[in-house]
N, C-alpha and C positions, 0 to 999 in steps of 0.2 A: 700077306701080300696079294694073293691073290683073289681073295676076298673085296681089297681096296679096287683091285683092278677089274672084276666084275662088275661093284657097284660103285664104280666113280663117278658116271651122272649125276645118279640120285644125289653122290652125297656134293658133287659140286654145285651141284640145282639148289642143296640144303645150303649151302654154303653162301649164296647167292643170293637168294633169300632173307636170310640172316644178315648180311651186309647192308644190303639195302635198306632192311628194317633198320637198321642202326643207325645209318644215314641220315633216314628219313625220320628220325626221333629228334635229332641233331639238331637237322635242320630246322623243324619245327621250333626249335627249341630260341632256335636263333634269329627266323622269323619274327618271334613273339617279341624277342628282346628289339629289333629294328623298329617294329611298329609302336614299340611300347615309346623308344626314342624320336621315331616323328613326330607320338604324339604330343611330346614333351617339347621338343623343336618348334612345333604348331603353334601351342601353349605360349611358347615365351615368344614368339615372330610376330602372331597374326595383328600385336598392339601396334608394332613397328610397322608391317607391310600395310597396315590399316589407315598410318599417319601417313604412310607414304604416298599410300593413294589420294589421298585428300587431299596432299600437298600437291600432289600430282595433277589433278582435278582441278587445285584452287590457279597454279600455276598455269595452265590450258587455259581455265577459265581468264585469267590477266592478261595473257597474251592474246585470245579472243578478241578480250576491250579494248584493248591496245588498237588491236591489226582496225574493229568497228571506229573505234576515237579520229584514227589517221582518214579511215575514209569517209567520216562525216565530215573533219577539216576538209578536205578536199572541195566533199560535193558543199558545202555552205562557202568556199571559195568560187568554187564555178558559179553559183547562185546571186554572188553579189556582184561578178562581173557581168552577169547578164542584166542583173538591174540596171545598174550600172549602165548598159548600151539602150537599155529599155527607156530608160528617166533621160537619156542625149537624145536617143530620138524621138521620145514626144517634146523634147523644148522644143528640139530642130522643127518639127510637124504645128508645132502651137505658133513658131518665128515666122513659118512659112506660111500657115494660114491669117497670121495680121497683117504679113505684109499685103497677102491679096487681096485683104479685107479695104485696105489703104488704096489699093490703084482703083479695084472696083467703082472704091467710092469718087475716087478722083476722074476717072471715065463718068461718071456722071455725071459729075459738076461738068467736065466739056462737054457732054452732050446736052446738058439742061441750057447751058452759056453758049451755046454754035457759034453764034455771032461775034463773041468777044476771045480775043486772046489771050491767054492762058498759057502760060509758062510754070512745070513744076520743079519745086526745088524742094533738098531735104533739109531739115535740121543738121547743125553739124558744131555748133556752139553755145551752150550756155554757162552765165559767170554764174556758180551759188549767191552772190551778193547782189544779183540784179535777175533773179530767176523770174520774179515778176515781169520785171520792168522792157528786157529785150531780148535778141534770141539772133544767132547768125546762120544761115542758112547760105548753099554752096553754089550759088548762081549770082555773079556780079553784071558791070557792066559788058563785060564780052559777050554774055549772052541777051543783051538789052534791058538789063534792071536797071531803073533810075530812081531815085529818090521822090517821095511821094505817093510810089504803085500804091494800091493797096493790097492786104494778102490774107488768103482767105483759106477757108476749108470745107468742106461737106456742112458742118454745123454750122457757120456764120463765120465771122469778121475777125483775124486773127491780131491784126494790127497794119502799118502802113511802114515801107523801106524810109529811113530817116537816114543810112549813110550807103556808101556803093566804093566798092573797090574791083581791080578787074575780071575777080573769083569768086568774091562773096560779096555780101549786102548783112548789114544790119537791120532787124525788124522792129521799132517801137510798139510793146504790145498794148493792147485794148484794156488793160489793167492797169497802166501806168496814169497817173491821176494827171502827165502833166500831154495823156491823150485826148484829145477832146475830137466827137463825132456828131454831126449833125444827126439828128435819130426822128423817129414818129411810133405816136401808139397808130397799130394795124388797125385796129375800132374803132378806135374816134377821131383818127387825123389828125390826133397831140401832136406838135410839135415840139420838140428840145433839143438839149445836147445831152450825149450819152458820153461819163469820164470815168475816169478810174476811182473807184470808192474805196478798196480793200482789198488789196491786192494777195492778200495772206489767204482770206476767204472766197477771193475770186470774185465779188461782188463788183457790179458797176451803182453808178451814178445816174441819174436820168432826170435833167432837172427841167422843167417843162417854163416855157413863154408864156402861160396862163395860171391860174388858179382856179379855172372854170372844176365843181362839184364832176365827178365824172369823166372828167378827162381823160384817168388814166385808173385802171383798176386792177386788183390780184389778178393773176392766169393773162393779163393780154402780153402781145407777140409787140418786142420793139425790132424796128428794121432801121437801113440809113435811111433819111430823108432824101438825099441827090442835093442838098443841100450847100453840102461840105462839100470843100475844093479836090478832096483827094477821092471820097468815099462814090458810087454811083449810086442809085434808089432801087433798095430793094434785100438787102443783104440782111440777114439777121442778124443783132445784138444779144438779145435775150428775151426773158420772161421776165413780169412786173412780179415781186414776192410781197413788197409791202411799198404801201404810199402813205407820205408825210407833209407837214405844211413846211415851206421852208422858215429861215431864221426870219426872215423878215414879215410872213404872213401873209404875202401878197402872194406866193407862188407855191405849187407843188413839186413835191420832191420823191421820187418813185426808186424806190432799188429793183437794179435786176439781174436778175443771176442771166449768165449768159450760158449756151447751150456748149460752147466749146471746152473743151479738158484742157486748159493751158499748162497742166503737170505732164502730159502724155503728146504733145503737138512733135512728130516725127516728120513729115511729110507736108506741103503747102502748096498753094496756089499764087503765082502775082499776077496779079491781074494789070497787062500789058498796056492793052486800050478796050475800051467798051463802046460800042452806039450815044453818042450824045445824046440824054434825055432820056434815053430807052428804061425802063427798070428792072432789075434779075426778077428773071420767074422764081417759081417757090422752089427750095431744094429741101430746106427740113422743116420744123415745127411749124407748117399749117402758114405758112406766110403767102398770102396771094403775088 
């Protein structure tokens, strides 16, 4: 005993020692067997947590598309409303620059005409079965239209009032074959009546008093003669495109296209009263 109780450090220290070793063998031992099991754990996951990221990845990635899909719909929604106001307001700017086009022209014609008065009115009727033939326009006799006037535009001679109510006025157009206008070649001083040829192509008639060689040739300028009851001297009809012998032989027969767009006639002139005898200055195609 008292042996033990002299060196009982030592042999606790020994003691202590040896445990620990023992432990620590244990442990070791135990170590090896966990790591050996994650790596086995590893082994059979890493296929699984491998699909799963992928899935995972592919899923991100869909929802991605998804969230980009919704906000392209978006911006190509805002995109076609803006055209949309873009293509309203250039008709409005294209609507707004013909109509100026229209008065401009029509300030003209009164200032070229000072002397004569001029009354404008707009279009406001046509029948598809008589697109040719007439056309009602929103100035009657309240504002002094009477049957007869004649009515005009920038380019020449649209036709003359043939009925009157107290709003409106019906116009007989310059196309109507059963119009007929005292007319002259600008060049030679032909005389004839200019009627309606073809109303479909817009073409007049110009049937000349003569059958003199020359009278009437391609490119001349026909105007009214001051001839006709209704029409004053001076107003354009058209241009000669081709001249023919009439049926009989004795006389020339000239087509002419006229300068005016009777598909597109929005806006007019009536012409009120003019200077007796006086004749319109030139307003378009070169007519003295």
């Amino acid at each position: 005993m008292d042996f033990l109780y002299r060196y009982r450090r030592p042999i606790i220290t020994v003691l202590l020692v040896a445990v620990l070793s023992a432990l620590l063998s244990y442990t070791s031992k135990i170590r090896h067997q966990v790591l050996t099991l994650a790596s086995v754990m590893t082994t059979v996951t890493a296929p699984v947590a491998d699909g799963l990221n992928v899935a995972g990845n592919r899923v991100g990635l869909a929802a991605g598309t998804i969230g980009q899909l919704f906000v392209l719909r978006k911006e190509v929604v805002r995109l076609k409303s803006e055209l949309l106001l873009l293509n309203t307001m250039r008709l409005e700017l294209q609507e707004v620059e013909a109509d100026n086009n229209q008065l401009r022209s029509l300030l003209f014609v009164k200032k070229k005409l000072g002397s004569w008065k001029l009354s404008a009115a707009t279009v406001i009727g046509r029948n598809p079965e008589t697109w040719f033939d007439t056309l009602t326009i929103n100035e009657g006799s309240r504002a002094g239209i009477q049957t007869g006037m004649p009515v005009i535009v920038p380019q020449g001679v649209v036709g003359r009032i043939v009925s009157v109510a107290p709003t409106t006025s019906q116009v007989l157009l310059l196309l109507d074959p059963a119009s007929g206008v005292g007319a002259m070649d600008v060049r030679s001083r032909a005389a004839g009546v200019v009627v309606g040829q073809d109303p479909v192509t817009g073409k007049l008639k110009f049937q000349l008093f003569s059958n003199q060689p020359g009278d009437v040739k391609p490119g001349d300028a026909i105007i009214t003669s001051g001839f006709s009851h209704f029409f004053p001297k001076g107003l354009l009809l058209g241009e000669v495109s081709k001249v023919t012998t009439g049926p009989s032989g004795l006389t020339q027969v000239a087509t002419v296209v006229p300068q005016v767009n009777f598909n597109q006639i929005e806006t007019v002139m009536v012409v009120e009263a003019h200077p007796s005898g006086e004749a319109a200055p030139p307003l378009r195609g070169g007519v003295p």
